[in-house]
C-alpha positions as CSV (number, residue, x, y, z in Angstrom):
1,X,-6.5,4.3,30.6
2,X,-5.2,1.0,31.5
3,X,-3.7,-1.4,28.4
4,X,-4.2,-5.0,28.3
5,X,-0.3,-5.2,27.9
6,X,0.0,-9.0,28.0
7,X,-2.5,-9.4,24.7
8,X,-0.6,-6.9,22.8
9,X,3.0,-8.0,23.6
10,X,1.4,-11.7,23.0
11,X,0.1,-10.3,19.3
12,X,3.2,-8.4,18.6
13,X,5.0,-11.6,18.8
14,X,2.7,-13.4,16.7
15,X,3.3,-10.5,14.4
16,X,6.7,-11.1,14.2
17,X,6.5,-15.1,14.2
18,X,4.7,-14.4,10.7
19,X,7.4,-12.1,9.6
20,X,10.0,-15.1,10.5
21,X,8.6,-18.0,8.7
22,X,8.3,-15.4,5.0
23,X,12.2,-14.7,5.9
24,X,11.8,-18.9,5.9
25,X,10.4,-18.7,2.2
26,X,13.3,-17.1,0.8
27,X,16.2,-19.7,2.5
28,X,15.2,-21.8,-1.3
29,X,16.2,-19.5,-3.0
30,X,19.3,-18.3,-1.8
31,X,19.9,-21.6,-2.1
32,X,19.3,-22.2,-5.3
33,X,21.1,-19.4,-6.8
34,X,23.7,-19.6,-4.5
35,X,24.2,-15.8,-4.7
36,X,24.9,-15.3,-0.9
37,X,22.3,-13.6,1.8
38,X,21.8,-17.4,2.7
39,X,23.0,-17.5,6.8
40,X,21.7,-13.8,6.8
41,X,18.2,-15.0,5.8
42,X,18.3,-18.0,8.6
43,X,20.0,-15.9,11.4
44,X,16.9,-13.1,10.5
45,X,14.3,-15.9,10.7
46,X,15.8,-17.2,13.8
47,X,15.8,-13.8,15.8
48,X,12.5,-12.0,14.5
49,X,11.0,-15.8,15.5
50,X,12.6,-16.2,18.5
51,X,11.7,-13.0,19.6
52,X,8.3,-13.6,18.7
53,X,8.1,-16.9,19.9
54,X,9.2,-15.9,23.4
55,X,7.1,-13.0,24.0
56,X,4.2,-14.8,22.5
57,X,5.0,-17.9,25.2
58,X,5.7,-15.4,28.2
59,X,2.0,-13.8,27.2
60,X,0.1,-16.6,25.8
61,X,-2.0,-17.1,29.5
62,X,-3.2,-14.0,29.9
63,X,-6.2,-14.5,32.0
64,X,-7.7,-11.1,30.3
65,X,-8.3,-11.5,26.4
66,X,-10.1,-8.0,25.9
67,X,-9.6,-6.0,22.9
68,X,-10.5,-3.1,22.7
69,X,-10.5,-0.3,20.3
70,X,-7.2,1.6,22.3
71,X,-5.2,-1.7,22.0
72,X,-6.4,-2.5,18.4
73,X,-4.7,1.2,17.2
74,X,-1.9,0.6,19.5
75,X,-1.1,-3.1,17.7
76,X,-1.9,-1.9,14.6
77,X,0.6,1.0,14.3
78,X,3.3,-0.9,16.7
79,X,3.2,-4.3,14.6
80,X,3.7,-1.7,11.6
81,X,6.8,-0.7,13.5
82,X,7.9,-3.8,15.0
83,X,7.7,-5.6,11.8
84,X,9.7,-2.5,9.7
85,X,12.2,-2.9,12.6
86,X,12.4,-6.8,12.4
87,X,12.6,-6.6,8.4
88,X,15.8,-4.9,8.0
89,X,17.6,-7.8,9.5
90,X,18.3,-9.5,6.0
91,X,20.0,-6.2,4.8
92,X,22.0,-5.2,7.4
93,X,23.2,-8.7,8.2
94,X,23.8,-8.9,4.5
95,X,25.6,-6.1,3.8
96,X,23.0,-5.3,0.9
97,X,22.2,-2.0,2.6
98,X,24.9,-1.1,5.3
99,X,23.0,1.7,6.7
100,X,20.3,1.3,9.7
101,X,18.3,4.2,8.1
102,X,18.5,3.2,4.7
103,X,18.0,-0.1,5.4
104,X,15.0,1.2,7.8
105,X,13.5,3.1,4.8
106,X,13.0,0.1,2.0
107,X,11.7,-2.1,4.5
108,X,9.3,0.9,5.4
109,X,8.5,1.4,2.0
110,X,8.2,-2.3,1.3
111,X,5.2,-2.8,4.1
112,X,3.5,0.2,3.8
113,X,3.5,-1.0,-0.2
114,X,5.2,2.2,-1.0
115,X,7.5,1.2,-3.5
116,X,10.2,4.1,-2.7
117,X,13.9,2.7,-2.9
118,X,17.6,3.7,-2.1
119,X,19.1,1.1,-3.9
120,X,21.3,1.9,-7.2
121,X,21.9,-1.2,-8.4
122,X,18.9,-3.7,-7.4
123,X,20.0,-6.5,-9.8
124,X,23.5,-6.3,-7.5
125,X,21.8,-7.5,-4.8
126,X,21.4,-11.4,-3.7
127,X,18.2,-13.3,-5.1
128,X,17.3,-14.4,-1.7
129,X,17.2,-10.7,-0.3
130,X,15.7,-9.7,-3.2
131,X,12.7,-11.8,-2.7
132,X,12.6,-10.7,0.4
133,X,11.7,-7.4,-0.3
134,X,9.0,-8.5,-2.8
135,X,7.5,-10.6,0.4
136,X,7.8,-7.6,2.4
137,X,5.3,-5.9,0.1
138,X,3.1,-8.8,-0.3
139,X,2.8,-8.7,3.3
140,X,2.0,-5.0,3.7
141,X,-0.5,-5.0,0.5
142,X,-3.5,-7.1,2.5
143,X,-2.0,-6.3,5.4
144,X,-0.3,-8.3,8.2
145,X,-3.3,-7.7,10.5
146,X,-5.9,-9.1,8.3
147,X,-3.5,-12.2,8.2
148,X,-3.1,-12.1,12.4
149,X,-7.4,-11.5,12.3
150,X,-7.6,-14.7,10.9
151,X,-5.7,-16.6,13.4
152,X,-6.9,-14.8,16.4
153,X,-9.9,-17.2,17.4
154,X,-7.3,-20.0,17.8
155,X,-6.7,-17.9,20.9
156,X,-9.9,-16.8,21.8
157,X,-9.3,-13.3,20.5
158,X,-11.9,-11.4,18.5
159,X,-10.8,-9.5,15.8
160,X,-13.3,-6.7,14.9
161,X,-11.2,-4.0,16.4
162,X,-8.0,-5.0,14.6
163,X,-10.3,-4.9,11.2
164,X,-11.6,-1.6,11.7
165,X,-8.2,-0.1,13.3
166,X,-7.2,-1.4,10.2
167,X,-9.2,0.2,7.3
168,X,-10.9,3.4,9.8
169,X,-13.3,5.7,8.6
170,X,-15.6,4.1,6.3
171,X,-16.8,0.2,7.2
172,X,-15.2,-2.7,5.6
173,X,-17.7,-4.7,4.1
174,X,-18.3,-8.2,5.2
175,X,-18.2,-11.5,3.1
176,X,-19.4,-13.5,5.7
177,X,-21.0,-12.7,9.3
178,X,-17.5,-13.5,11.4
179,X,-14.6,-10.7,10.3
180,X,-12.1,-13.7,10.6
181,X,-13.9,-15.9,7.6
182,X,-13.7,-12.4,6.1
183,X,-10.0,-12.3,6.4
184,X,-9.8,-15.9,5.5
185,X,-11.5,-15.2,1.7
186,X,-9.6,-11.9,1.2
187,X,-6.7,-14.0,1.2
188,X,-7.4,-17.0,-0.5
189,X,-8.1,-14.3,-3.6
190,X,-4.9,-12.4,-3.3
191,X,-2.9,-15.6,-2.9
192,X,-5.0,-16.9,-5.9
193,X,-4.9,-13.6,-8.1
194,X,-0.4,-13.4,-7.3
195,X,-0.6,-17.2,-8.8
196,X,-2.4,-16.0,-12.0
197,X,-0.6,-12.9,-12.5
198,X,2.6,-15.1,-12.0
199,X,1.9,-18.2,-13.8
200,X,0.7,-15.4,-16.9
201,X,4.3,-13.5,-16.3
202,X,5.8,-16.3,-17.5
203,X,3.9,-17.7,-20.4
204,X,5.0,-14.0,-21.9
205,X,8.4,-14.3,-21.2
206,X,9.3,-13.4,-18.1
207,X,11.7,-15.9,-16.0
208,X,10.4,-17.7,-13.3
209,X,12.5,-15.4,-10.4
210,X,11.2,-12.3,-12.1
211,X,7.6,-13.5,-12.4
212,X,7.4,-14.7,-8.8
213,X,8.3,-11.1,-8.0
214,X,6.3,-8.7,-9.8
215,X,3.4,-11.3,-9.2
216,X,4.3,-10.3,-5.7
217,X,4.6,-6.5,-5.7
218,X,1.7,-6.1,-8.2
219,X,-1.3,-7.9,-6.4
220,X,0.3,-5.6,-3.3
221,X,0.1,-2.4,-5.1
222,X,3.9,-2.3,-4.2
223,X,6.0,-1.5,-7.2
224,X,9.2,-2.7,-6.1
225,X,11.1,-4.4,-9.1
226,X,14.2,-7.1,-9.5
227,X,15.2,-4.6,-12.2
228,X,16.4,-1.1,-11.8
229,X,14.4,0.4,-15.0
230,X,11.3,-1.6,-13.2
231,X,9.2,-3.1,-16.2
232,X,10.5,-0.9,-18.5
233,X,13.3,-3.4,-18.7
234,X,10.9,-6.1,-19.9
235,X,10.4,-3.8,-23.3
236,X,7.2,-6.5,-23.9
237,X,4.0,-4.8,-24.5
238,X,2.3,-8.8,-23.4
239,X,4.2,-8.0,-20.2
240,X,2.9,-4.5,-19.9
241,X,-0.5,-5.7,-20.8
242,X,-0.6,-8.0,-18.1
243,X,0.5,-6.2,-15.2
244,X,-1.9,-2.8,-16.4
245,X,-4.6,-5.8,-16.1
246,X,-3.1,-7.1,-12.5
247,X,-2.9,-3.3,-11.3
248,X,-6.3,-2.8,-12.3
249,X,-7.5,-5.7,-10.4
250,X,-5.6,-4.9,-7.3
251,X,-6.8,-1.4,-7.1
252,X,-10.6,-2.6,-6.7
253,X,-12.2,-3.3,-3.8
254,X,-11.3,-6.9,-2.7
255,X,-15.3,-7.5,-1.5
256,X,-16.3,-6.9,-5.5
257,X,-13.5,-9.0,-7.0
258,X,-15.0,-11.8,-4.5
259,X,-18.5,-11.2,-6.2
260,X,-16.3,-11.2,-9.8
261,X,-15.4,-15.0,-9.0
262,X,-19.0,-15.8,-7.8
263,X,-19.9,-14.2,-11.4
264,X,-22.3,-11.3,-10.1
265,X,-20.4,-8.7,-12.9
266,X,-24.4,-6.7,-12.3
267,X,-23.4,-5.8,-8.4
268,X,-20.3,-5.1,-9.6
269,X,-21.0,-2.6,-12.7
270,X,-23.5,-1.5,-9.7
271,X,-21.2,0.1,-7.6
272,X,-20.2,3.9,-8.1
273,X,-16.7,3.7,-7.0
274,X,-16.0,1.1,-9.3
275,X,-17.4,2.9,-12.1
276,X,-16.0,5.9,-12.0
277,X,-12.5,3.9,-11.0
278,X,-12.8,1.9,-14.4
279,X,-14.0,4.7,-17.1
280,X,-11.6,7.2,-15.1
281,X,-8.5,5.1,-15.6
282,X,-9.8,4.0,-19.5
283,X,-10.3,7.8,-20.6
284,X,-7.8,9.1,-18.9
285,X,-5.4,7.0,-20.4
286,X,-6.8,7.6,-23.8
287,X,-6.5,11.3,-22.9
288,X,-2.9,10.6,-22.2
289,X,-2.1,9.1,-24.6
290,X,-2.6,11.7,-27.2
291,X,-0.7,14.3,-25.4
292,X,2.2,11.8,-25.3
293,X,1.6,11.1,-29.1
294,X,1.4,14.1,-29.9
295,X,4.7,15.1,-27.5
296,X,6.9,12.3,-28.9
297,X,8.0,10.1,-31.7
298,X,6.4,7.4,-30.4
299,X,3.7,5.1,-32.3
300,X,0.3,5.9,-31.1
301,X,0.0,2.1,-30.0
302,X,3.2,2.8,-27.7
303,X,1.8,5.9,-26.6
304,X,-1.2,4.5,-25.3
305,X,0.5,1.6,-23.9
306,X,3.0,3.8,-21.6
307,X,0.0,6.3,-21.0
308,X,-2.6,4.0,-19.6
309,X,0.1,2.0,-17.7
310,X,0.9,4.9,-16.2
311,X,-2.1,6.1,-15.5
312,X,-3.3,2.6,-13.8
313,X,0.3,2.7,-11.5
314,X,-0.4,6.0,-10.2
315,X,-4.0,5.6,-9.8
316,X,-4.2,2.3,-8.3
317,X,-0.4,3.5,-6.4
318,X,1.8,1.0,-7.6
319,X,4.4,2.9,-9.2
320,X,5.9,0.4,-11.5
321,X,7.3,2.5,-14.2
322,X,7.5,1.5,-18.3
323,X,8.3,5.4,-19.2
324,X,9.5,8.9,-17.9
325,X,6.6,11.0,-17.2
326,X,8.4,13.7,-16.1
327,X,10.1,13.7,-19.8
328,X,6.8,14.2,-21.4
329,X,4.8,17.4,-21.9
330,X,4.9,19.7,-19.0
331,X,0.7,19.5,-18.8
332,X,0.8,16.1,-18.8
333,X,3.6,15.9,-15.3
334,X,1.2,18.0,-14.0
335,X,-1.6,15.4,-14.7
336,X,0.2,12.8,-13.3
337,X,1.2,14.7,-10.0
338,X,-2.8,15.4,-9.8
339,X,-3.3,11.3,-9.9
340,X,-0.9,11.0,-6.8
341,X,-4.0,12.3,-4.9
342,X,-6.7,10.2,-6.5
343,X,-5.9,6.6,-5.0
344,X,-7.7,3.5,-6.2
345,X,-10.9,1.8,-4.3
346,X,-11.6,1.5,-0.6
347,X,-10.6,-1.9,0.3
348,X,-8.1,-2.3,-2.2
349,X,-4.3,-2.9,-1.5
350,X,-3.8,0.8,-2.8
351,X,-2.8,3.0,-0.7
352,X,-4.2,7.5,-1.1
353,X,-7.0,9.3,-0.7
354,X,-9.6,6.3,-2.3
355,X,-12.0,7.5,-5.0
356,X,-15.0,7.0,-2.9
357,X,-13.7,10.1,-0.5
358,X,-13.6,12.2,-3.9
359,X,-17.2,10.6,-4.5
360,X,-18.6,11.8,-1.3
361,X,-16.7,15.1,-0.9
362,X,-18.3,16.0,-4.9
363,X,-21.6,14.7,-3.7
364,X,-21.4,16.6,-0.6
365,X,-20.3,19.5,-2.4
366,X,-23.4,19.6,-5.2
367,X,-25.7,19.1,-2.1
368,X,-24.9,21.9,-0.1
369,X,-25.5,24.0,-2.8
370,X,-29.1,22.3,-2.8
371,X,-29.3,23.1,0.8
372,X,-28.7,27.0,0.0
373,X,-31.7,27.0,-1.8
374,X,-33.5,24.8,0.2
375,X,-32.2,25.1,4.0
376,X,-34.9,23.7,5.6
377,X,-34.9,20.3,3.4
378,X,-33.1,17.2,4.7
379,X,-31.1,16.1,1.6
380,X,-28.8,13.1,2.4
381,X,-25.5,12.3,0.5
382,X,-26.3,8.7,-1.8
383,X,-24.0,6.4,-2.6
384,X,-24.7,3.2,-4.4
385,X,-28.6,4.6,-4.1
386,X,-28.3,4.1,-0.2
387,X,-28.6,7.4,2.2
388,X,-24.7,7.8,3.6
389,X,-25.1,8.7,7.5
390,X,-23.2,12.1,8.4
391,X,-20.7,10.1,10.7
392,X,-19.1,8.7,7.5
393,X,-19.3,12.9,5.5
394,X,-17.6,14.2,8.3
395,X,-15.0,11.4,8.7
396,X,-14.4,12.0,4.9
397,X,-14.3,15.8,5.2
398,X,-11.9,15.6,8.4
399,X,-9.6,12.9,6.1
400,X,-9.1,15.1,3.0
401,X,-8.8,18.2,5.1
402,X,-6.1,16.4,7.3
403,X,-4.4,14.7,4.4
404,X,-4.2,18.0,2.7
405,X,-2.9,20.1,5.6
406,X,-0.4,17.2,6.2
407,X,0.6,17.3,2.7
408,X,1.4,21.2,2.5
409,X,3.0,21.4,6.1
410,X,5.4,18.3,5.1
411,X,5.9,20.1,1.9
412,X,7.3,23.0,4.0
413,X,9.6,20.9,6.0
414,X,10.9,18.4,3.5
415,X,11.6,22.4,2.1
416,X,13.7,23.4,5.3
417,X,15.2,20.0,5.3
418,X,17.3,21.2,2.4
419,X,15.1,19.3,-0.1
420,X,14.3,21.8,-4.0
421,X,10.6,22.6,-4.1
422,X,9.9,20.0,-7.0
423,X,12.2,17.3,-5.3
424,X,9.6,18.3,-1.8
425,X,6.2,17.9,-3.5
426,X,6.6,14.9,-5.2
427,X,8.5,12.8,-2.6
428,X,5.8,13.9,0.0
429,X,2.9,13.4,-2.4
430,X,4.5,9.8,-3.1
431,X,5.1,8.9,0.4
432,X,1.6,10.0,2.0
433,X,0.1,8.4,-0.8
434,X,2.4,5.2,-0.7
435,X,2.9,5.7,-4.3
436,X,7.0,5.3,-4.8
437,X,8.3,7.3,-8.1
438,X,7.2,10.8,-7.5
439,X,8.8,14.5,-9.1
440,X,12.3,16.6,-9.3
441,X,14.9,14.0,-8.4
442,X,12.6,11.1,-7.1
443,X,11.1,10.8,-10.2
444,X,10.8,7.4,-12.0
445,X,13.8,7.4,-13.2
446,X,15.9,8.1,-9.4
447,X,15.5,6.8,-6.4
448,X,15.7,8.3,-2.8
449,X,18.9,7.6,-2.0
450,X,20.2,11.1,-2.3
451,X,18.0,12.6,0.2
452,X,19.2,13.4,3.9
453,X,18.8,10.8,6.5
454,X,16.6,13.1,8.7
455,X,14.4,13.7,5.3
456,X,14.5,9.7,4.7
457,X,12.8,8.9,8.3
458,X,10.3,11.6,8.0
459,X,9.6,10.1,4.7
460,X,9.3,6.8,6.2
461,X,6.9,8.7,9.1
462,X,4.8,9.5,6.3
463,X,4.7,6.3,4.7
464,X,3.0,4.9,7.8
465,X,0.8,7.6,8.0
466,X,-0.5,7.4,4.8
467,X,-0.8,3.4,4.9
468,X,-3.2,3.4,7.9
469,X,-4.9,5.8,6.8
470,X,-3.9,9.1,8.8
471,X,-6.5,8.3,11.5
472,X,-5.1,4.8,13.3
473,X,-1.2,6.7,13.9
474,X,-2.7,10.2,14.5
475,X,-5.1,9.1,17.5
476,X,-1.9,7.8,19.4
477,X,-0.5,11.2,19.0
478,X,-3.5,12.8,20.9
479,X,-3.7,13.3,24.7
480,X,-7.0,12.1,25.1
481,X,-5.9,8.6,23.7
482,X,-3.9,8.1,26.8
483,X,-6.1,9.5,29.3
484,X,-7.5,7.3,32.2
485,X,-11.4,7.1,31.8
């Protein structure tokens, strides 16, 4: 198989041209602040855009502008890479995080909207860098390629294979007819929605650094905070009220938020996904939220709060954290491990398994039992009242099968990494599901500091994995891939 080189070197750079001009954005605020990280911030620019900018230049006339589906996986997972790479610049040249591979693992973390961190003492660190690793998750939570889909007919580039290399298995839907208006609307309502969110941050107290930020990480499904308790510093139930609202929003599929702002609330309440993602995350925190009642001293108006905050940050996979779940009743730890492996709605910023995949495996599941009794009958799987074709059961049955195997086998060697059994579940549940807190001694309360290096960078492996949705990284990994047709 031969690669169109030249258009993927030229895309890279664009990648990373993109990822110079955010490092821009923060230069203000260094300088306001005047809390160092300001020449690290332009030296960073400078070299992830002048790398960009040259091998964007020495590609640019490539007389052969084919895509196709093998270089839209390769882009895709390398411009996750390159970009991680290129991000660390602003720490190391900082100081903020000295070490390559710790420095390697928040900017990771930040893209693939993660949320895991090393850092002890986040309010330590610079304003300037700081905001730079909200930006990096603001990147990661649309997704940098969306954002390079709607620039690529400026160079007479189509961008359907970047789209669908992006979000595999099941098909995005479309707002409009051409994928790059598509990307073009999908932004102008995340942009818009991290305005709200912000501008609402501070009307209930927040300060304006603080608000900018969790504006930024929320609407990502990111989790990182300016505060090491994350937003249980705050102690503001308005503050807690508004980003449980802003999680909620960002965990549902992009396409129906787009129909919310039109006003059609009847295709929304339509969808299945949605509705079982709304009444799932509203009982299950009320469920919650009388174990925790019942487990603590805490007023029942408290309990629910924490509860169905908590609830909403694993579902939706933001892991912000206003309490210690691992402190409450063992049952309920056990619940919230369980929601590590729900994820929120396909095209969403969230990251897991998507409720739809639960959706079609149950339906799948009921059906064959159908089929027993009736072998001869041809009983399709429905969703939204519309037959789903077998291409899209099996994709879902090979992704949780996958995901699952994944899960236990990086269980086992986070295990022989040195890593206690607790400490190994949560931190690969967290990572494959781009979750952040997770059990043992990454729970809500730690970070991952702690862990070997060797157990960091298969962490950050997994991280990847799990933000492209095991499909895009795996294929590269697979002989086949590389074969000449």
């Amino acid at each position: 198989m031969t690669f169109n080189v030249k258009i993927i070197a030229s895309l890279l750079g664009i990648l990373l041209i993109i990822n110079g001009i955010f490092m821009l954005l923060c230069i203000p605020v260094a300088l306001i602040y005047q809390e160092g990280g300001l020449l690290p911030l332009v030296l960073s620019s400078a070299i992830s855009g002048g790398v960009g900018l040259s091998l964007w230049l020495y590609n640019r006339n490539a007389s052969d502008k084919t895509l196709g589906k093998r270089e839209g996986y390769l882009i895709v997972t390398l411009g996750w890479l390159i970009m991680s790479l290129a991000g660390t610049l602003p720490y190391l040249l900082s100081g903020t995080i000295p070490s390559f591979t710790n420095a390697f693992f928040e900017t990771i973390s930040g893209y693939t909207t993660t949320g895991a961190s090393i850092l002890n003492d986040i309010e330590s660190l610079p304003k300037g860098i700081l905001l730079w690793r909200s930006l990096t998750q603001w990147i990661g939570g649309m997704g940098i390629i969306v954002l390079a889909v709607a620039v690529l007919p400026l160079l007479g580039i189509g961008g359907m294979q970047l789209f669908v290399a992006e979000a595999p298995g099941l098909k995005p839907d479309k707002l409009q007819p051409r994928i790059t208006e598509t990307a073009k609307r999908l932004w102008f309502i995340y942009v818009g929605l991290t305005f709200v969110e912000f501008v609402l941050l501070q009307l209930a107290g927040m300060n304006t650094f603080d608000a900018l930020n969790h504006g930024l990480t929320t609407m990502a499904t990111g989790g990182f905070s300016t505060k090491q308790a994350s937003v249980a510093h705050f102690d503001s139930p308005l503050i807690q009220y508004i980003i449980i609202a802003f999680m909620f929003i960002a965990g549902t599929n992009f396409t129906l938020t787009y129909f919310g702002f039109k006003g059609d609330f009847k295709k929304i309440w339509r969808n299945e996904e949605f509705r079982v993602y709304a009444i799932g995350v509203l009982v299950l925190g009320l469920l919650v939220s009388i174990g925790v009642f019942a487990a603590t001293d805490l007023g029942y108006e408290e309990a629910f709060r924490d509860s169905l905050f908590q609830v909403t940050a694993l579902i939706t996979t933001t892991g912000f954290v206003s309490a210690d779940y691992t402190s409450w009743d063992p049952a309920l730890t056990i619940i919230c491990f369980m929601l590590m492996f729900v994820g929120a709605s396909a095209g969403s910023t969230a990251g897991g398994v998507k409720i739809v995949r639960h959706l079609l495996l149950l339906k799948n599941g009921i059906l064959e039992l159908k089929r027993q009794i009736h072998p001869a009958a041809i009983i399709p799987v429905r969703l939204n009242n519309k037959a789903v074709s077998q291409d899209i059961t099996y994709n879902v049955l090979a992704f949780i099968m996958i995901y699952l195997t994944i899960y236990v086998l990086s269980t086992f060697i986070m295990g022989l990494i040195g890593v206690d059994f607790t400490t190994a579940l949560g931190s690969v549940a967290t990572s494959l599901g781009n979750i952040g807190p997770g059990l043992g001694t990454v729970g809500p309360m730690d970070n991952f500091a702690h862990l070997p290096a060797v157990g960091k960078w298969f962490l950050s492996f997994l991280m990847l994995l799990g933000r492209l949705e095991l499909f895009t990284v795996l294929i590269l990994l697979t002989p086949y891939f590389w074969k000449r047709n």
